[in-house]
N, C-alpha and C positions, 0 to 999 in steps of 0.2 A: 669717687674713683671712676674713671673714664676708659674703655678696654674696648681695642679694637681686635676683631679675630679675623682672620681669614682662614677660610675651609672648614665651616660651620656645618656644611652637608656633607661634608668624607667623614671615613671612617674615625677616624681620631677627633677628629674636628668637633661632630657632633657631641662627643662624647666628653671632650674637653668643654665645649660650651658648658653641658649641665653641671659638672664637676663647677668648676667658676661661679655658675649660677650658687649652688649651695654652700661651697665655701666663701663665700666673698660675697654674697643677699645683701648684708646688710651696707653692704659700703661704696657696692657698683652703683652707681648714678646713670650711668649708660655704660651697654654694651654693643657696639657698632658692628655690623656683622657684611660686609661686602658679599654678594652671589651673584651669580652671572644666571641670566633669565633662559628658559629655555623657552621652545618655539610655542609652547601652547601652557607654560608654568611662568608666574612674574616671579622676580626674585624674592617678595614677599610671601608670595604663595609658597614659596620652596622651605624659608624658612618655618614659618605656620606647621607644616607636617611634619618638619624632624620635631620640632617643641610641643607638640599635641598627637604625635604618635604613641602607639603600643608599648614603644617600647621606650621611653624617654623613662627618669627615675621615677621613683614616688614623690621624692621632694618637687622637681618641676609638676607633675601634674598636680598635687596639693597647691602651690603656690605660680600658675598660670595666669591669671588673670593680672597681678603683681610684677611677674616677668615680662609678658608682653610690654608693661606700661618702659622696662626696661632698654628695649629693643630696638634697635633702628637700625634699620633692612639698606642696605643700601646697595642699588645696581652697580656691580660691577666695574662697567663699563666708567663709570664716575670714581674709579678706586684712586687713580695718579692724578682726583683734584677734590685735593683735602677739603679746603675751604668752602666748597658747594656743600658739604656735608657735616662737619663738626663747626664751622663758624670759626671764631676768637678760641674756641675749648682748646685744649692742653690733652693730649692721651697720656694717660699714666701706663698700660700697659699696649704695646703692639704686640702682637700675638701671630706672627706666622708659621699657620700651621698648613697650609694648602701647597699642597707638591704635586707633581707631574712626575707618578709611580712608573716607569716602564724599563724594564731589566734587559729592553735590548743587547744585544753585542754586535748590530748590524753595521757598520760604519755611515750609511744615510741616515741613521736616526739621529747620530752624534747633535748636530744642530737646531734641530729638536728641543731634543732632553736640554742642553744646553741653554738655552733662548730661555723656557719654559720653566729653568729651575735658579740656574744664576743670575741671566738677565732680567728677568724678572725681579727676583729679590735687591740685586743693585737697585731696580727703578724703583720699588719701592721705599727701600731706607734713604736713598737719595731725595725723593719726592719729602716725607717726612721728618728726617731727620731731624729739620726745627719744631717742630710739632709734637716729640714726644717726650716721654721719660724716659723709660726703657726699651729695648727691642728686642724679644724676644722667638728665636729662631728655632723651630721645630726639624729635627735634621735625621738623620737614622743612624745607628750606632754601626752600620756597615759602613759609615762614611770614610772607616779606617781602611777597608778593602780586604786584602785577602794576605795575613799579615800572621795569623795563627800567635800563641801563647798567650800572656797575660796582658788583658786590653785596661788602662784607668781612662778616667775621665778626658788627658787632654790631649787630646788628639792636634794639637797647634804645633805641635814638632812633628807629627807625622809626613814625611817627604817620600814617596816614591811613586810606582805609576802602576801600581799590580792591583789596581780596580778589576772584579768580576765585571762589570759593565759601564756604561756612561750613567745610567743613575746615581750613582756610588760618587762616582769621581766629580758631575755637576754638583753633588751636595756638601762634598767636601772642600769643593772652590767655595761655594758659597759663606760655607766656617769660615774660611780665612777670609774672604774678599771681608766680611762683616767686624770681625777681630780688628780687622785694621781700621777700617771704615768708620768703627765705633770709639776707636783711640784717637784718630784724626778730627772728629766730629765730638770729642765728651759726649758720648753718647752709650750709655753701657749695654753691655752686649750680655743674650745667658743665650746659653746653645745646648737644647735640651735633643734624646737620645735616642727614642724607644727603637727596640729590636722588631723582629716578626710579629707582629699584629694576631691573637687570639681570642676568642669570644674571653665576654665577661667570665669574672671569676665570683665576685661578691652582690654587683647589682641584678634585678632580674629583666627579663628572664635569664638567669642563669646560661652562660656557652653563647647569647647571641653577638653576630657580628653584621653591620649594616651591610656591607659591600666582603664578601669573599676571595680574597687572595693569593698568592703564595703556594702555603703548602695544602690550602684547599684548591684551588686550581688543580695537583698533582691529583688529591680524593674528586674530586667533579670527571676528570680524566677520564677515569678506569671505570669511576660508577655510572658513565652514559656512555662508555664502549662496549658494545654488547658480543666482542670477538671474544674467542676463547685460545687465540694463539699465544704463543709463549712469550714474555717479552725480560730481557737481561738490563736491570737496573745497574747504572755504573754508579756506585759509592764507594767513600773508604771506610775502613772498619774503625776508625777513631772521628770519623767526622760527625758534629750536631747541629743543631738548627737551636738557636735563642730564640725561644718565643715569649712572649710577655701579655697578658691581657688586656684590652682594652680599655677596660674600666679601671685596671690598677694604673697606669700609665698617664691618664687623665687626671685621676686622681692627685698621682705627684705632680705633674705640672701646676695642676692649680695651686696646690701647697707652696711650690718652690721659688714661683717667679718671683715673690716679695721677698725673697734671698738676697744674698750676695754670692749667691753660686753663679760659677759665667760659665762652667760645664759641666754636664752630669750625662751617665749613660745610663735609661731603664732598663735595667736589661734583668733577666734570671740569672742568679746566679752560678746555674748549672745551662750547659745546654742540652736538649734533647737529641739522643743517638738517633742517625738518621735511618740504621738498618732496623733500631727498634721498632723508630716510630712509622717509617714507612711499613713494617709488617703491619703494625696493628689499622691505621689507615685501610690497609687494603684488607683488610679482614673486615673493616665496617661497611666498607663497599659493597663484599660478596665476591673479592677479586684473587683469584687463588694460584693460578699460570705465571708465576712470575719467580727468578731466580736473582742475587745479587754478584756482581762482577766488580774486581775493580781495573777491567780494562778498557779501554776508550774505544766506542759504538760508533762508525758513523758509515757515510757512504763507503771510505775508503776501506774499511775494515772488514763490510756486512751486514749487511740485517737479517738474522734467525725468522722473521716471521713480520706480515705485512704490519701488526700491530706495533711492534717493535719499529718501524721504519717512520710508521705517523708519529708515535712518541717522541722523537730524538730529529725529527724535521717543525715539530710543533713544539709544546710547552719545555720541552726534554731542551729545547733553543738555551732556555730562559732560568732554566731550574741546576741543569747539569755543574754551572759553578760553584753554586753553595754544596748540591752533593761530593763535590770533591773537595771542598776547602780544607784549611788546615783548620786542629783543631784548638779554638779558644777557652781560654779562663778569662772573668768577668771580674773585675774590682767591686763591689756593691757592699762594701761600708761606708759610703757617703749616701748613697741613696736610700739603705734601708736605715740611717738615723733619721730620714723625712718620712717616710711611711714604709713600715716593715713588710716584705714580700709574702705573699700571702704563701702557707704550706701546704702541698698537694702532690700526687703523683705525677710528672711530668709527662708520662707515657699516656697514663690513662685521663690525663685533659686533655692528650689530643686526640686520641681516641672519642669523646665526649663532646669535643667540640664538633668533630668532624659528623660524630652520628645529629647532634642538635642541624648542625647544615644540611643534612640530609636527609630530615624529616621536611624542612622547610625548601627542598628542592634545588639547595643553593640559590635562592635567590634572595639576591639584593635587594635593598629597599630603596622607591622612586622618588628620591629627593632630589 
């Protein structure tokens, strides 16, 4: 078996590699992994540290030396020319999982996100297409946008235009441009799902996450503002946040792709309350000045307090949509007959994850 990944160093990505590696050891022949070189890191070098890091599973570092013989690093820059790098080889799995994360709402970033999330993927399955078996598309399960009630797997009749951001909407182009793309081409398409990105649940260390996000961005926030002003959080009192682990997430992927599933969302089956979970968040911080609104903050309205005024011109940009979104139900009996969602407190993982980030300073790892 022949498996090509892209975004082997992001969050997911890395963690999907290992996931792959363990499940599938005995049958990968090569695993191609495209990285784009950084000014003083080669692409190989980048790789070498996610795969011989701290934090990689026990099976990869048990079986390192074995993996490596697996591997082949390939610069980026050589991604849209196959042939310099597989030869005559056949991919039995393409694996895109590398995206271009940014929640703007600015109207100049639109072509950006754009370029960087659709066009891209076009040039890719286009370049490929003859070249593989299957294509498999890493998408986010907000690809459905801001739609509320009960979300299933296929989001292929989803038609309207009520995207929280241009992230949302380039990745949801990208579903259909490839649905189609992969019928016109016999090319089979599987469009996998995962929600808000969480530390592990099951692999150790326990709660880590490579790169910090989301609803950590909000805990990083508050825990390196050292104001004591008051600051009025806008949320509604039924709105949650779907978070999922990262390791559970990986996990399904690698199980699924030899499916005949062409859509699946990872998602929890419950979402987390955002007034619950933002109390406890700000309780791991140490952050206590803060009351919940569900009225709309802005210039035109006010700012109670200078704190208040950086939130909702900064992160507050990028976060305030999901805090007001409608609230979802999650379909997850096709997902939990692939691997059963792990049982835990939904409050108090994120609470757990947020304190593990915050031992570790929120910081990311230099991949």
């Amino acid at each position: 078996m022949n498996i090509l990944l892209t975004g082997a160093t992001g969050t997911l990505g890395s963690r999907v590699l290992f996931s792959l590696l363990e499940f599938h050891f005995q049958s990968i022949e090569t695993i191609y992994l495209p990285v784009r070189k950084k000014t003083s890191v080669s692409a190989k070098e980048r790789i070498a540290k996610v795969v011989s890091s701290d934090f990689t599973t026990d099976f990869v570092k048990n079986n390192l030396s074995e993996i490596l013989k697996k591997i082949v690093t390939v610069d980026a820059e050589d991604l849209l020319n196959p042939t310099s790098f597989i030869g005559n080889n056949r991919i039995d799995y393409f694996i895109h999982s590398a995206g271009f994360v940014n929640l703007s709402t600015d109207p100049a970033a639109k072509e950006e996100i754009f370029n960087r999330n659709l066009q891209f993927t076009k040039d890719i399955f286009n370049t490929y297409q003859k070249h593989i078996e299957k294509f498999v598309y890493i998408s986010t399960a907000f690809a459905a946008g801001n739609i509320g009630g009960l979300l299933d797997n296929d989001y292929s009749k989803i038609k309207h235009g009520n995207y929280r951001n241009y992230y949302e909407a380039s990745k949801h182009a990208s579903e259909k441009f490839l649905l189609k793309a992969g019928k016109d081409c016999n090319v089979p398409i599987q469009i996998l799902r995962p929600s808000v990105l969480g530390g592990n649940i099951n692999e150790n260390p326990n709660y880590f996450l490579s790169k910090y996000m989301v609803f950590y961005l909000f805990a990083k926030f508050f825990h390196n503002s050292d104001s004591k002003d008051a600051i009025r959080i806008t949320t509604m009192a039924g709105t949650g946040l779907n978070i999922i682990p990262t390791d559970y997430a990986a996990q399904v992927i690698a199980r699924v792709i030899s499916t005949e599933i062409q859509q699946l969302n990872i998602v929890h089956s419950k979402e987390t309350n955002m007034i619950k979970g933002i109390s406890k968040i700000l309780k791991v911080v140490g952050f206590t000045n803060f009351s919940f609104t569900e009225d709309q903050i802005n210039t035109s309205t006010g700012f109670s307090s200078k704190l208040e005024e950086f939130y909702y011109e900064t992160i507050g940009i990028h976060l305030h949509p999901y805090m007001n979104s409608k609230p979802n139900e999650w379909d997850t009996q096709l997902l939990e007959s692939i691997l059963p969602i792990p049982s835990y407190n939904l409050v108090d993982y994120l609470s757990e994850t947020v304190e593990f980030a915050k031992l570790n300073n929120f910081r990311s790892q230099p991949w």
